[in-house]
GUDO-995640 format. One record per residue (C-alpha): residue in three letters; x, y, z. Coordinates in steps of 0.2 Angstrom, whole numbers, padded with zeros to 4 digits, always signed. Layout:
<sites>
AlaXYZ...
</sites>
This chain:
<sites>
Unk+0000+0000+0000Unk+0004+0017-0005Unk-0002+0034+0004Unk+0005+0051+0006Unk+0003+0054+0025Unk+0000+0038+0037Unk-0006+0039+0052Unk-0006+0024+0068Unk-0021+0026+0081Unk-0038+0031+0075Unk-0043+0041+0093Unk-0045+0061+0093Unk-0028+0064+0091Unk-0025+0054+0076Unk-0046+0059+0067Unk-0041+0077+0069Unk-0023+0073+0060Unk-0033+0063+0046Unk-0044+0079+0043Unk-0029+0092+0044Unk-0019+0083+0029Unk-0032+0079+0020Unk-0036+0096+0017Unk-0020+0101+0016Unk-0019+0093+0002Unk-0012+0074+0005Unk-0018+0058+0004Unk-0022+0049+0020Unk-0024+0030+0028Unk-0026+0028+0045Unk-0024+0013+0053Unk-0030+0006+0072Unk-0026-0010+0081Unk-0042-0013+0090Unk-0059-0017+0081Unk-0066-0004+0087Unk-0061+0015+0085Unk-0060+0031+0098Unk-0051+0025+0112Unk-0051+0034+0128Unk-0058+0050+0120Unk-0074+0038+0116Unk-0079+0036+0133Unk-0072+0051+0142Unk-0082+0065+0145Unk-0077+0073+0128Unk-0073+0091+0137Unk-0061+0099+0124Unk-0051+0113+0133Unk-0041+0127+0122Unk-0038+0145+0127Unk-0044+0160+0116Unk-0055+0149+0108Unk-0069+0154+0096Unk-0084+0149+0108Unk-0076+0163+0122Unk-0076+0177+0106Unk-0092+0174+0103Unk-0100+0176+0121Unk-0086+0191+0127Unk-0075+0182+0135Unk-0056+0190+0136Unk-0043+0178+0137Unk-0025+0181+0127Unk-0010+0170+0123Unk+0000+0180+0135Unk-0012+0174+0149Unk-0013+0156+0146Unk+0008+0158+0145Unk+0007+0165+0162Unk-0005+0151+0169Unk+0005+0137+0161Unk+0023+0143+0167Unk+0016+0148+0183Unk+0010+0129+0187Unk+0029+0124+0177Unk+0038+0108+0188Unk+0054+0108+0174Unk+0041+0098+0163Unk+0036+0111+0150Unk+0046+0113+0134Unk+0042+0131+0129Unk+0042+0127+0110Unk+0027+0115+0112Unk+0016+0125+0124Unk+0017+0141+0114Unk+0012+0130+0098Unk-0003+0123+0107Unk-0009+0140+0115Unk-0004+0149+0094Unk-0014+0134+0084Unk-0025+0128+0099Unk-0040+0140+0093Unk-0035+0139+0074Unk-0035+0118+0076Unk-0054+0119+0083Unk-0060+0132+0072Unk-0053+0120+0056Unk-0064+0106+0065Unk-0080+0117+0067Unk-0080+0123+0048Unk-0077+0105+0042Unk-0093+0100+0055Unk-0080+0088+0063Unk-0083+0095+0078Unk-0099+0105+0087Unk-0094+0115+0105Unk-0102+0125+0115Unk-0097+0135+0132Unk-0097+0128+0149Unk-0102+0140+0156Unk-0097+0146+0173Unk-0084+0131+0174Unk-0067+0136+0180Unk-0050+0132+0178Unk-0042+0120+0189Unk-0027+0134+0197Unk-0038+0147+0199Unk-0024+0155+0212Unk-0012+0156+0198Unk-0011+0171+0187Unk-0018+0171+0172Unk-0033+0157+0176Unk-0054+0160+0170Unk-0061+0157+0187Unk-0078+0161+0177Unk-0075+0147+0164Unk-0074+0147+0144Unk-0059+0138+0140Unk-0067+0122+0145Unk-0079+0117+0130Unk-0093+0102+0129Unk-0100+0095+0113Unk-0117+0096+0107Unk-0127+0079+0104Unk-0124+0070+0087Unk-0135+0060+0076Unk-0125+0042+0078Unk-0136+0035+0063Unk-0128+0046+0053Unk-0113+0034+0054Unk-0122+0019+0045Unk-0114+0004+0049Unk-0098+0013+0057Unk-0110+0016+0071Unk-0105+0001+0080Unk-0087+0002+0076Unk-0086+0016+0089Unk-0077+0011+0104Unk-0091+0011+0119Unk-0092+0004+0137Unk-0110+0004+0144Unk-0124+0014+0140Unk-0123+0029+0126Unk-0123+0046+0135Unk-0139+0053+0129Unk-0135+0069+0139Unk-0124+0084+0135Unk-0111+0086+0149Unk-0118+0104+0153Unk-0135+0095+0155Unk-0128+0087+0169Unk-0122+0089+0189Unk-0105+0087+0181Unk-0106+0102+0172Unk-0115+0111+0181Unk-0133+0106+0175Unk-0148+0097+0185Unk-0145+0082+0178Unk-0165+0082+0173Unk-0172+0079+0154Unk-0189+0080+0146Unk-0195+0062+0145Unk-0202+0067+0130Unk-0186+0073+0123Unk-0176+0059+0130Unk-0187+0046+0121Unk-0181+0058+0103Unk-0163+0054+0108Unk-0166+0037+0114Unk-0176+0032+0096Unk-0164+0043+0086Unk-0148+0039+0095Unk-0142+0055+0099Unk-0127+0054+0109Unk-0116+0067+0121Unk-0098+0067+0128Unk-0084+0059+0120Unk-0095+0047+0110Unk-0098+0064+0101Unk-0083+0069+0098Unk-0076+0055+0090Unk-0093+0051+0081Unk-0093+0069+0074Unk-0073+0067+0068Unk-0076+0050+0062Unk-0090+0055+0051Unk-0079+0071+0044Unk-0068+0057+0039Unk-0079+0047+0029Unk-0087+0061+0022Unk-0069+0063+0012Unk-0069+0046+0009Unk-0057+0041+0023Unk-0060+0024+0030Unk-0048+0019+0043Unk-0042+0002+0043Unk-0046-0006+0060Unk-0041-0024+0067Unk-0023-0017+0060Unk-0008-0021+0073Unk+0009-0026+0073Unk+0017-0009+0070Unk+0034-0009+0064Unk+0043+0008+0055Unk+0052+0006+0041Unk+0067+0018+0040Unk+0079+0021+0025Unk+0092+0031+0026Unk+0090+0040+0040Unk+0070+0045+0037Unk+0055+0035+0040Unk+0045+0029+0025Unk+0032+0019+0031Unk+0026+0005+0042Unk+0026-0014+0041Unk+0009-0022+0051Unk-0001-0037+0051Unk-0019-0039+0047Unk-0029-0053+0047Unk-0011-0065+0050Unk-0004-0056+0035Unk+0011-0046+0034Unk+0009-0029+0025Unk+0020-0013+0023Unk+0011+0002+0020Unk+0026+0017+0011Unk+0020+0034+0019Unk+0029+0047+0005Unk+0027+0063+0015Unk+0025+0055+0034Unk+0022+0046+0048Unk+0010+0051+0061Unk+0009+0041+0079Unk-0006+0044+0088Unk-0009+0029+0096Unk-0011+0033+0116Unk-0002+0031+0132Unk+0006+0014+0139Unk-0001+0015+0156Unk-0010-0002+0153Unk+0008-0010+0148Unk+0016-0018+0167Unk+0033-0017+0161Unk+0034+0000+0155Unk+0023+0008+0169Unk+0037+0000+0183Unk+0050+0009+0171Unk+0045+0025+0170Unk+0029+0032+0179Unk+0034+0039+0197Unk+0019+0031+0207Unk+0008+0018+0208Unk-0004+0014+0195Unk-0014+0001+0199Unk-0032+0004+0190Unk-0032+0013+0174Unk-0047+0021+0168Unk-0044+0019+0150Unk-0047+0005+0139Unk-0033-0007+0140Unk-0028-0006+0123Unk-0016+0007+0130Unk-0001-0003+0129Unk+0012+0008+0125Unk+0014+0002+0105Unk+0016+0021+0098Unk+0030+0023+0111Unk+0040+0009+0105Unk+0040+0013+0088Unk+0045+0030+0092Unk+0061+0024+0104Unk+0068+0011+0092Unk+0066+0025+0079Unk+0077+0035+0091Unk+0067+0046+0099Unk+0072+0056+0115Unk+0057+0057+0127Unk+0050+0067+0140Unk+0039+0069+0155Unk+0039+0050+0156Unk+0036+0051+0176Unk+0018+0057+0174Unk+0000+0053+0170Unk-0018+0061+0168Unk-0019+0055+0186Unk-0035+0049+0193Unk-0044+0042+0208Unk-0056+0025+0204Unk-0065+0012+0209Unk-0068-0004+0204Unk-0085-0013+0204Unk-0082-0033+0200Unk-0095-0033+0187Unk-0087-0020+0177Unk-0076-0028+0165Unk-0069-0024+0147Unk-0073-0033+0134Unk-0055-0042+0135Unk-0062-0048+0153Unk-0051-0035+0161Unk-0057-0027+0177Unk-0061-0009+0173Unk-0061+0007+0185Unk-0070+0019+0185Unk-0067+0039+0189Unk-0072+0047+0207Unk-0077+0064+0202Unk-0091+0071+0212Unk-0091+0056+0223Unk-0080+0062+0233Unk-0084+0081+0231Unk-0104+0079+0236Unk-0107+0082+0254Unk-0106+0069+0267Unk-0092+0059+0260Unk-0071+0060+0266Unk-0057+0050+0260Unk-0046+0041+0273Unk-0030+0032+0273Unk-0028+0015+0281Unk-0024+0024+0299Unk-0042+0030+0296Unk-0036+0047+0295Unk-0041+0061+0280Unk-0026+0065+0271Unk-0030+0079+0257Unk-0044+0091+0251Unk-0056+0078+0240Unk-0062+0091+0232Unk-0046+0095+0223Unk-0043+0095+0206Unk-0041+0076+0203Unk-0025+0074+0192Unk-0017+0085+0204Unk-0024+0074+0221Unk-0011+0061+0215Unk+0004+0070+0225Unk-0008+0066+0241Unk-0011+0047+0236Unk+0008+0044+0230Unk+0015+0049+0247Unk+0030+0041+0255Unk+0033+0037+0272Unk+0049+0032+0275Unk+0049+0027+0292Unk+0037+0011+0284Unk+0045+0013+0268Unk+0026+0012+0261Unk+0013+0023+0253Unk+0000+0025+0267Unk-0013+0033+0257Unk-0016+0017+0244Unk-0026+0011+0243Unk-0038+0026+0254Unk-0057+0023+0255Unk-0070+0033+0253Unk-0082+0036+0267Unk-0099+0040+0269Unk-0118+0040+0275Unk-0135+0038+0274Unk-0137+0055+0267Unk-0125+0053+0252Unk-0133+0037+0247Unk-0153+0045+0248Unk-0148+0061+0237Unk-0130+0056+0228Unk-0123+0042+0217Unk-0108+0032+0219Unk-0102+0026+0201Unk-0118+0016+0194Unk-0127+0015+0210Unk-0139+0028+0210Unk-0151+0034+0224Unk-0165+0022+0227Unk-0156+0008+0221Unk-0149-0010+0230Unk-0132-0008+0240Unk-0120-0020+0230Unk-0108-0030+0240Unk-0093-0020+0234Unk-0097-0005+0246Unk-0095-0011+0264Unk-0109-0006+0275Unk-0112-0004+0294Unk-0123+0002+0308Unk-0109+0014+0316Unk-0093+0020+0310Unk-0082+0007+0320Unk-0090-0007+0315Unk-0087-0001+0297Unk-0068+0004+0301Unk-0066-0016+0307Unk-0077-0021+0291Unk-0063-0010+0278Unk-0049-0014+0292Unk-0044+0003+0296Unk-0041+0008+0315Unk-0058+0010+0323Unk-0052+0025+0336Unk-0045+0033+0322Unk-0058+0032+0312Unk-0073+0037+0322Unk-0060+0053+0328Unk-0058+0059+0310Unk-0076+0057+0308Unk-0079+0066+0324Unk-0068+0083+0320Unk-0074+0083+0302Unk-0090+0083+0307Unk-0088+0096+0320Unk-0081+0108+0308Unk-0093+0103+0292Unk-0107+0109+0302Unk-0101+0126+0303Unk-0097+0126+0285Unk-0078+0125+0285Unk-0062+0114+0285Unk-0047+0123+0296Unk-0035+0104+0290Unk-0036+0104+0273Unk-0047+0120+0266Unk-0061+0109+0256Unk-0075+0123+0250Unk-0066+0138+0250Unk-0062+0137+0231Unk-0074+0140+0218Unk-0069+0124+0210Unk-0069+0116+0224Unk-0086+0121+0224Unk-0091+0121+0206Unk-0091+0099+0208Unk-0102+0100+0224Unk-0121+0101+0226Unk-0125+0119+0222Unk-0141+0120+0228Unk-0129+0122+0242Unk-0123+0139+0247Unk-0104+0142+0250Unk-0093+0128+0257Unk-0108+0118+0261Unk-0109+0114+0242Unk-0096+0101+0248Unk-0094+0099+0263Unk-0107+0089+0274Unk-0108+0080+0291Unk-0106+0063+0290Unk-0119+0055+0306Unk-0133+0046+0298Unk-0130+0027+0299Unk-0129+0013+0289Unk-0111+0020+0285Unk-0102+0015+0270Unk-0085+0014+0261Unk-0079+0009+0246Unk-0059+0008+0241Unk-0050+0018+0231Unk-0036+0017+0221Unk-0023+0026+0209Unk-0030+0027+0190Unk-0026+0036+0176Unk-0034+0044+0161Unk-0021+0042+0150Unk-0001+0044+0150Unk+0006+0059+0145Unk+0024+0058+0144Unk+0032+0050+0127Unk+0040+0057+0112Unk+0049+0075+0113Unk+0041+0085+0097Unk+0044+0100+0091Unk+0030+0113+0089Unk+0028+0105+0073Unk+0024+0090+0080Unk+0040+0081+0071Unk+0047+0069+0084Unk+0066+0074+0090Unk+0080+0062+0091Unk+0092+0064+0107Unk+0102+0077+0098Unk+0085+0086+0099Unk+0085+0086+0079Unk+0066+0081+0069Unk+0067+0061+0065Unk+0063+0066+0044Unk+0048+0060+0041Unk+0040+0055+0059Unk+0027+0066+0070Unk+0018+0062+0085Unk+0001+0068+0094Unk-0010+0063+0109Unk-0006+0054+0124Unk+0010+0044+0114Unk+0019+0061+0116Unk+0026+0072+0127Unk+0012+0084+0132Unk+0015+0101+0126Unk+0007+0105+0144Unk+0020+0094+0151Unk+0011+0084+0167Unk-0001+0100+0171Unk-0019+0096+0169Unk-0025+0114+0167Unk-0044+0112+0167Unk-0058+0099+0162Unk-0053+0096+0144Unk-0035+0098+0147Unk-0029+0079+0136Unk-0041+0082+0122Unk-0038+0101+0118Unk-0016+0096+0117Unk-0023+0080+0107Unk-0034+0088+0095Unk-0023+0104+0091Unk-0007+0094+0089Unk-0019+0081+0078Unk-0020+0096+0067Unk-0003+0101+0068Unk+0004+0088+0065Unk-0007+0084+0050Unk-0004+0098+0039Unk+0015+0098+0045Unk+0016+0081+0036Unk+0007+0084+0021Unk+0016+0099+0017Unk+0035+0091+0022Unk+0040+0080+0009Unk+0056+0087+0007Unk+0060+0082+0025
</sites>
């Protein structure tokens, strides 16, 4: 086989890089491992977030590039490589207003939701960075409706329609049954169903059930890739380049142990994530960076949840534990962060050493909680109303629940006590949960103030549930320039070989800068890296 441009991994990353050369001028196959297409992007919650972005024009919104600069290097470990970051925040707005004029994409504000760092200069405590898709028409799609990769029931709902967002979480049953029969569909399953059918539109059809990636180099420049389909061997030549787009490795065991700098025990994301793109691009010679980090996120796991694989799958803690009446305790029984903190963030708290035990004492951690969480909250699947599944431990009083989890009873029902004492008043003198507007923003806000979040725990049965360490993705990988080209360890382009998505280095490095913050890098360095290979043959 024979194509201008092709590209490995057929998420958001790698749609959005299909679109941008094809328009540029280039012909395009993309190819994916899995038979199904969208990976982590398909079942996220499809928040795309990019500063300056047309959406915040339109409704008078101010943000600049010297602003998201300032919020980036303000939150800046050592991971950020200037060159990248300043491409994503230049082309971020330009990559999303390609996608809306090709109808590969349809986004509206979130309104009121704020950035993550909303102490750091330059941050939108009011929102407009963080943008939500609209529903799209899945039978559109024809048969490549059920090609999309999907794990439990199709959102019917826009994020903004929801507590997540900031919405009620209540639908007309009468418009709900047009969805249902139509099969409209929200979140991520919009986003890649919107890109996907941009793609077909222009007659590209990726190539799924496609693995086995090897790069051909010659002389110096990659050509192309050898991969096996259906037990055969074949070698696709790529004339202008090859894009990876192919995810993170935090389902591969070995290279998680080598690099990541904590635990990571229950990834979030489909467990195709198995590190193939980074691979390809090390025995190509690529340098890498931020390889110690990840899209960090608490979960849970509920024994019936599997993938289709058989693996166990986790699932995200969002407003679980940011609801009222809920803490998180370590195995001493004692709280040891704000839950209501941004979630990627929260990692430092779980990953803590002691050395004294030379142990992590915050994993696994468990979250706690009463009667009045279950009668008004969910808990991942388990909404209110429904029967309590074995998976969370119940009890009469909050010692007998400590002995059930085996956590120290004393210290426990103590950390309960002084939570409680100050949650009444509407305050948290040990760790600040409530005084933030984000912190806030994830609570019940029909809630005034603090009390959006915080909430005594006293109103028996009591419950727990485990938490661990997850992830939404890696994203440390392949050093780029801000032309997406992969860098060798002399920090010069590899000719011919580009990178976006969760298989490179972040342009944001490890910072999670507000709800959307993998998809807008994904997307924008999709499009970069798209037209960068169709108009570099000479590379």
């Amino acid at each position: 086989m024979t194509t201008d441009v092709l590209i490995i991994g057929a998420g958001a990353a790698g749609l959005s890089a299909a679109l941008a050369a094809h328009e540029s001028g280039a012909s395009v196959t993309i190819i994916e491992k899995q038979p199904k297409l969208g990976g982590t992007a398909a079942i996220s919650g499809g928040i795309v977030w990019i500063p300056g972005n047309r959406q915040m024009r339109v409704h008078g919104i101010e943000d600049s590039s010297a602003d998201a600069l300032a919020y980036f290097r303000s939150l800046d470990q050592g991971d950020i490589d200037d060159a990248t970051l300043s491409a994503f925040v230049k082309e971020g707005p330009s990559a999303l207003a390609f996608l809306e004029d090709l109808d590969a994409a349809r986004l509206s504000l979130l309104e009121g939701y704020p950035d993550y760092y909303l102490d750091r200069p330059g941050a939108k405590p009011d929102g407009g960075r963080a943008l939500d898709n609209d529903l799209f028409d899945f039978s559109a799609l024809g048969d490549w409706a059920s090609k999309i990769f999907e794990h439990g029931p199709a959102p019917r709902m826009m994020l903004r329609e929801t507590p997540l967002g900031g919405g009620t979480g209540q639908v007309d049953p009468a418009e709900m049954a047009r969805r249902e029969s139509g099969d409209l569909r929200g979140w991520g399953q919009a986003l890649i169903g919107r890109l996907l059918k941009a793609c077909l539109d222009r007659n590209i059809e990726p190539l799924l059930d496609v693995g086995g990636y090897r790069l051909i180099v010659e002389n110096g420049r990659v050509t192309g890739a050898t991969v096996h389909q259906n037990d055969e061997e074949i070698t696709i030549h790529a004339q202008q380049g090859v894009i990876i787009a192919t995810g993170g490795f935090e389902w591969n065991e070995e290279l998680r142990q080598a690099f990541l700098r904590g635990p990571l025990d229950a990834p979030a994301s489909p467990p195709g994530n198995q590190g193939d793109g980074l691979k390809m691009a090390m025995a190509a010679g690529a340098s890498l960076g931020n390889m110690t980090s990840a899209w960090w996120m608490p979960t849970l796991s509920m024994p019936e949840a599997k993938w289709e694989g058989g693996e166990q799958r986790a699932m995200p803690v969002l407003i679980e534990r940011t609801l009222p009446h809920t803490i998180l305790v370590n195995r001493s029984g004692q709280r040891f962060c704000n839950e209501a903190n941004n979630y990627s963030a929260l990692a430092g708290a779980f990953h803590q050493f002691d050395p004294a035990t030379y142990s992590r004492p915050n994993l696994p951690a468990y979250l706690i909680f009463d009667q009045q969480y279950l009668s008004r909250y969910p808990i991942a699947s388990v909404m209110p109303g429904d029967p309590v599944p074995d998976w969370i431990a119940s009890a009469e009083t909050v010692q007998d629940l400590a002995e059930k989890i085996g956590v120290d009873s004393v210290e426990l029902e103590q950390t309960v006590t002084r939570f409680n004492a100050h949650a009444i008043k509407g305050h948290d003198p040990d760790f600040g949960r409530g005084e933030s507007d984000y912190d806030r923003f994830y609570g019940d806000r029909s809630r005034e103030g603090a009390s959006a979040t915080l909430g005594p725990i006293t109103t028996g049965p009591f419950y727990a549930v485990e938490i661990r360490m997850g992830t939404l993705g890696t994203n440390g990988g392949a050093r780029t320039d801000g032309s997406a080209q992969i860098l060798d360890h002399n920090g010069e382009p590899i000719p011919g070989l580009f990178g976006a998505g969760n298989v490179i280095s972040c342009p944001t490095g490890g910072i999670y800068a507000g709800a959307g913050g993998t998809l807008g890098p994904a997307l924008t360095f999709g499009y970069i890296a798209g037209r960068a290979a169709a108009r570099r043959s000479n590379i």
